[in-house]
C-alpha positions, 0 to 999 in steps of 0.5 A, spaced: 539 741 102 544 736 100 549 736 094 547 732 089 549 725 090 556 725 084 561 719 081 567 718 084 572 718 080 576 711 078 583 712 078 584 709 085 582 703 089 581 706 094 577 712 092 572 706 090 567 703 096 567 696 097 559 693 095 555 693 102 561 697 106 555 702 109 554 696 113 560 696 116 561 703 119 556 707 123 553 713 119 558 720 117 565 715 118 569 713 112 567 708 108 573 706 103 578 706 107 575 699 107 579 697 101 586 700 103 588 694 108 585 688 110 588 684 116 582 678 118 579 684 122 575 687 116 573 680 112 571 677 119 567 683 121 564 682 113 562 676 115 559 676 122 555 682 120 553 678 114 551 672 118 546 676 121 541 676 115 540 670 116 536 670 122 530 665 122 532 661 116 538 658 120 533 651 121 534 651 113 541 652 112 542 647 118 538 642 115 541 643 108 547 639 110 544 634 115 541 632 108 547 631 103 551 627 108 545 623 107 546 622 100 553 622 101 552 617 105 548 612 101 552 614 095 557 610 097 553 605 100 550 603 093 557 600 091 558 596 096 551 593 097 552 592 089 559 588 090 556 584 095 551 582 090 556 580 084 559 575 090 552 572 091 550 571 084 558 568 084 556 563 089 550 562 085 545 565 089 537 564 088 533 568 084 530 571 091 537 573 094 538 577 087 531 580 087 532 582 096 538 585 093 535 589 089 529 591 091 535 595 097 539 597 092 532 601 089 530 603 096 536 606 096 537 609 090 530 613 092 532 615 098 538 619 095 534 622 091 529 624 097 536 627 100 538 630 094 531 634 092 530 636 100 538 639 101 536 644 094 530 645 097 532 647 104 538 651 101 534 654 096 530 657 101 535 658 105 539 662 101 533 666 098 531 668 105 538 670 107 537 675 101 530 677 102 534 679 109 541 682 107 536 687 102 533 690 108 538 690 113 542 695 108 535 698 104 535 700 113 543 701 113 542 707 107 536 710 110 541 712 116 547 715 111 549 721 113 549 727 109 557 726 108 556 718 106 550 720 100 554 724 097 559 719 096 555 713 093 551 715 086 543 711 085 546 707 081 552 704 085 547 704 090 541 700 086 547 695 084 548 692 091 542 692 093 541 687 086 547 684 082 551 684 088 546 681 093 545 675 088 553 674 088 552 673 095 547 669 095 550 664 090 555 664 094 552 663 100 548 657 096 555 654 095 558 654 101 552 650 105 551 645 098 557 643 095 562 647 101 559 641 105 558 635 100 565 635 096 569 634 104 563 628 105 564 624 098 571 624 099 572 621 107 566 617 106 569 614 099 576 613 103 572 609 109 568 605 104 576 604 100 578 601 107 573 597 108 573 593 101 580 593 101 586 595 105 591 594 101 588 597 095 586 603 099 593 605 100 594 607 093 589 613 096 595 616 101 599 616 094 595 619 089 589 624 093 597 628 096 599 629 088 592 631 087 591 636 092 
């Protein structure tokens, strides 16, 4: 029969086992001697095994950033489009180059909306469907623990990965596939779109986005 399962005690860091480490080490080895050090080799081990979980929902995560950089695109498009319209109604345009410039500009902005809606669609189906998997794989990984691992992890440790610490992940996931992407595009496409109205203007971006940064 196995010892009941008991608290580990709190005085040291690396006597506390790092969320989802049963997943890393084969059953009877010494799970905490993950928090002792990190060279790359654990962190990129966490996040291969990590990737794993995603498995038949990679359409989606794929799909996620193919949409944003449609919007990202648009987006700057939509003010250029707009100053072409200022130029024309300064050259005294007719009323039907107005409503044609309009009528792009709405046409766009639904597009946008379009992209915008069908990327948290497809991250968020993404992101839940990677949970749904990253809770079985480790609902799996602790029903193979050996005698000497149970003894070490209290039920309530154990509940708190497969809940508080998953969510985490999967938020985290959902950014990086999201905003990850999108913030990148909006800034080389809004430089692209700088160049293209003016190039002189634009020269303020080589001294203002390096004090920033």
């Amino acid at each position: 029969m196995p010892k009941k399962a008991q608290n580990l005690p709190h005085g040291r860091l690396s006597d506390v086992p790092s969320p989802m480490s049963g997943l890393f080490f084969p059953k009877g080895e010494r799970t905490e001697s993950l928090w002792k050090t990190d060279t790359g080799g654990t962190t990129r081990k966490m996040l291969k095994t990590l990737m794993r979980s995603v498995r038949e929902y990679k359409k989606p995560a794929i799909l996620t950033p193919v949409f944003i950089a449609g919007e990202v695109i648009i987006e700057c498009l939509i003010p250029f489009v707009t100053a072409l319209l200022v130029n024309e109604i300064q050259n005294d345009c007719t009323m039907q180059t107005i409503l044609r410039y309009g009528l792009i500009l709405i046409v766009m902005a639904g597009l946008s909306l379009l992209c915008g809606a069908m990327a948290g669609r497809f991250a968020a189906t993404a992101a839940c469907g990677f949970a749904k998997n990253l809770r079985h794989d480790m609902f799996g990984a602790i029903q193979d623990y050996s005698f000497s691992n149970i003894d070490k992890f209290s039920t309530s440790s154990l509940v708190t990965r497969m809940t508080t610490d998953v969510s985490n992940v999967q938020m985290a996931f959902m950014m990086i596939i999201r905003t990850a992407v999108r913030c990148p595009m909006m800034l080389v496409f809004a430089l692209i779109m700088a160049i293209i109205t003016s190039p002189k203007m634009s020269i303020a971006f080589a001294v203002i986005i390096p004090s920033l940064a």
